[in-house]
C-alpha positions as CSV (number, residue, x, y, z in Angstrom):
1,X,104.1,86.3,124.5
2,X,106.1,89.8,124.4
3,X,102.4,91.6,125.2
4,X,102.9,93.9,122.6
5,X,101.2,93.8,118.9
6,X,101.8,95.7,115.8
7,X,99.2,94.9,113.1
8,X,97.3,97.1,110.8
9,X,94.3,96.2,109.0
10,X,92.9,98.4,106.2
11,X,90.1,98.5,103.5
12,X,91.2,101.4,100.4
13,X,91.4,102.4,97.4
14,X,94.8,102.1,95.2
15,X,96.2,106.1,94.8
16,X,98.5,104.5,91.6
17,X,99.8,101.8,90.0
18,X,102.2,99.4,91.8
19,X,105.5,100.6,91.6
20,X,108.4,97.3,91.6
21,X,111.8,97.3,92.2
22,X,113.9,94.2,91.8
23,X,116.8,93.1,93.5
24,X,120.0,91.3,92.1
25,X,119.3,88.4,94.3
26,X,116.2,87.7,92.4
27,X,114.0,89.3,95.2
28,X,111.3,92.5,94.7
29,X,109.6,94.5,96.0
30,X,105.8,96.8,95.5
31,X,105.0,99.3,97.0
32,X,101.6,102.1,96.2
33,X,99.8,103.9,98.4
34,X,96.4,103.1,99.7
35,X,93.5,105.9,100.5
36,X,91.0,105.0,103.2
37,X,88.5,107.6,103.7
38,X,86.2,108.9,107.1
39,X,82.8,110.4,106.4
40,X,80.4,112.1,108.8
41,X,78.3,115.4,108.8
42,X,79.1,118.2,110.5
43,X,76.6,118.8,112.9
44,X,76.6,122.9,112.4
45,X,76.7,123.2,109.1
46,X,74.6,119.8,108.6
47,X,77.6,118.7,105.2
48,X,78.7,115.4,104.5
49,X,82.3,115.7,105.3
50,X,85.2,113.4,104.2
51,X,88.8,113.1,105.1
52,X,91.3,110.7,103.1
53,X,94.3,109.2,104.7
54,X,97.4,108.2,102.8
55,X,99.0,104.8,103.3
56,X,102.0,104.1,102.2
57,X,102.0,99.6,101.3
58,X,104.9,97.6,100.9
59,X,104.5,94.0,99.5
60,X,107.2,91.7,98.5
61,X,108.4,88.8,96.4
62,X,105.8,86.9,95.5
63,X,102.8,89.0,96.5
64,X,104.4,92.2,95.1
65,X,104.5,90.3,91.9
66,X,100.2,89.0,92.0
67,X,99.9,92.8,93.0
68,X,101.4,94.2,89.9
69,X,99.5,91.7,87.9
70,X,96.2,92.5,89.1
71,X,95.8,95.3,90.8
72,X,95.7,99.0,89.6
73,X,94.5,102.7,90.2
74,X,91.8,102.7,91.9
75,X,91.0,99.3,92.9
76,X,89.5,98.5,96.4
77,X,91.6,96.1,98.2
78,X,92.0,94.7,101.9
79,X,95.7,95.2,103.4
80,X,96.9,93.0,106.7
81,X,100.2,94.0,108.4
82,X,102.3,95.7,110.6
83,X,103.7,99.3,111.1
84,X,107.5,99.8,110.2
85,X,109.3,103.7,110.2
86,X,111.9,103.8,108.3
87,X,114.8,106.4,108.1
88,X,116.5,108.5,105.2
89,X,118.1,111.3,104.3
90,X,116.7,113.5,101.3
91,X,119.2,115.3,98.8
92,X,119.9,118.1,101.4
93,X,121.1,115.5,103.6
94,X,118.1,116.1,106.4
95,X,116.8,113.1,108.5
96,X,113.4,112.0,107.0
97,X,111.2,109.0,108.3
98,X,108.2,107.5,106.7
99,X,106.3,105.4,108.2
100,X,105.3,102.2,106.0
101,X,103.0,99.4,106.5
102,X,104.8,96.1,105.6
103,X,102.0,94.0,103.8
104,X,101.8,90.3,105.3
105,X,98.2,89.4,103.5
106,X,96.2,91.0,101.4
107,X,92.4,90.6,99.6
108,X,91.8,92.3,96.2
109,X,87.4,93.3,96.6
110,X,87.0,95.3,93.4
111,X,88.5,96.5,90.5
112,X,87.9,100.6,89.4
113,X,85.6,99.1,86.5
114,X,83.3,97.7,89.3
115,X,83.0,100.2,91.6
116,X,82.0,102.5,88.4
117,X,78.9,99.8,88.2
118,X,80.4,97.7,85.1
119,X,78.0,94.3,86.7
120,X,79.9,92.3,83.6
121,X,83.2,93.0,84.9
122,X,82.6,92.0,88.0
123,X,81.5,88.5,87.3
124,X,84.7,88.0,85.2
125,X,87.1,89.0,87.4
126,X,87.5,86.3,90.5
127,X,88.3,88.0,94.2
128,X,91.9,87.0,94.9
129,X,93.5,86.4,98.7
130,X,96.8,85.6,99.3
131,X,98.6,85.4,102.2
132,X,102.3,86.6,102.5
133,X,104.4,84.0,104.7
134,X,107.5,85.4,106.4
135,X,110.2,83.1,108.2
136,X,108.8,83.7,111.3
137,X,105.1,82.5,110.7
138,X,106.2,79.5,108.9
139,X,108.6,78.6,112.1
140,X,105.3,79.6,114.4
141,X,103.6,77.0,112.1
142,X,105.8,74.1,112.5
143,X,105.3,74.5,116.4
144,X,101.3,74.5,115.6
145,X,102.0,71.2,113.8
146,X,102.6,69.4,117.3
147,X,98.9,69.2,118.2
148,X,97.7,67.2,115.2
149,X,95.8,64.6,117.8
150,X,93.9,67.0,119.2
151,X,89.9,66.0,118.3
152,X,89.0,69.4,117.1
């Protein structure tokens, strides 16, 4: 093991629909930003307080396409992944970075309808998990195979 870890792990709400791009090799890619908010009272002025933080969410090929399908504004999903910053140039040519969080599983919870306390929506529409597999977890996977004779 390297001893380091980059994973993220976040519960939000959808800030907008999911945005795809598509690639000529038949590959795509989603990406929306997620809000997760912190709540607490200020203890002088005894107010509920809340701060939102922006996540940008980046999903592909397969998952970016279930994402599109079924999730939109608003929705409350669970994100699993890891940290990437990426670096660009805007149209006056400056250095930018943006720091992304590269979507590896995800968990839709509730859709905006059911968080708005629509009861019949919520026993039509099924909660949906996926998990995204990369090269490197399936490879991890056919190492994990080796120990099918182990009693537990």
């Amino acid at each position: 093991m390297s001893g380091t870890l980059n994973k993220v792990m976040l519960i939000g709400h959808l800030g907008d629909e999911v945005k795809m791009h598509y690639f000529e090799g038949g590959g795509c890619v989603g990406r929306f930003p997620l809000a997760t908010n912190e709540t607490y009272t200020n203890k002088q002025t005894n107010e509920r307080v809340t701060n939102t933080e922006w996540h940008n969410i980046v999903v592909r090929n397969k998952g970016a396409e279930i994402c599109e399908k079924y999730l939109s504004k608003g929705d409350k999903v669970y994100i699993e992944g890891r940290l990437k910053t990426r670096k660009w140039q805007d149209e006056s040519g400056n250095e930018r970075y943006s720091t992304e969080v590269q979507c590896t599983d995800f968990t839709f919870l509730t859709t905006k309808k059911e968080s708005e306390g629509n009861a019949s929506a919520a026993q039509q529409q099924p909660t949906v998990a996926t998990k995204v597999e990369t090269k490197s977890e399936a490879s991890l996977d056919a190492v994990d195979d080796d120990n099918d004779d182990l009693p537990f």
